[in-house]
N, C-alpha and C positions, 0 to 999 in steps of 0.2 A: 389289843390282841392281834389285828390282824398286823399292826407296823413292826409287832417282834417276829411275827411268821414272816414277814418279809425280807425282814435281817439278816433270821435264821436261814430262809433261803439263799440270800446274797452269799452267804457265808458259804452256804455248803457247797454253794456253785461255784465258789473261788476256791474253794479246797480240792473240787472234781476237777477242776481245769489245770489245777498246780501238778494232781497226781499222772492225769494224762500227759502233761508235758514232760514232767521227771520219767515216764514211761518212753515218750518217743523219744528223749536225749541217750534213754538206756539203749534200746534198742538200736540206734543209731551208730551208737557205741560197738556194739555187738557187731554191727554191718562191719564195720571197720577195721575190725580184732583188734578194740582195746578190752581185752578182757580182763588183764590184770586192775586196770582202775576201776572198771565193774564192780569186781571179785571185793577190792580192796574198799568200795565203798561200800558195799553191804559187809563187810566185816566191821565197818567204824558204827552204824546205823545199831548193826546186833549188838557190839560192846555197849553202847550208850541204852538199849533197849533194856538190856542185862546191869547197866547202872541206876537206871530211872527205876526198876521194879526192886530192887532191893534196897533203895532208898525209903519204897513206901510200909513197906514191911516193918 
């Protein structure tokens, strides 16, 4: 019990740390005015988001 809570933890904390870093590379991005690869990655993220959900359907 408690070595999967820990896991679970490990997990979630490498997943926190992944998102905050993809946040300050965005951001960083933004400093800079690449906003078109910005734009362009969250359009590829949406596509795949909008293929992964109608897959499970």
């Amino acid at each position: 019990m408690i070595a999967q809570t820990l896991v679970e933890y490990g997990l979630l904390q490498s997943l926190v740390n992944s998102v905050g870093h993809a946040l300050g590379r965005a951001q960083s991005f933004l400093m800079q005015g690449n906003n078109r690869y910005l734009l362009g990655g969250a359009l590829v993220l949406l596509l795949a988001g909008l293929v992964a959900g109608r897959r499970r359907r």
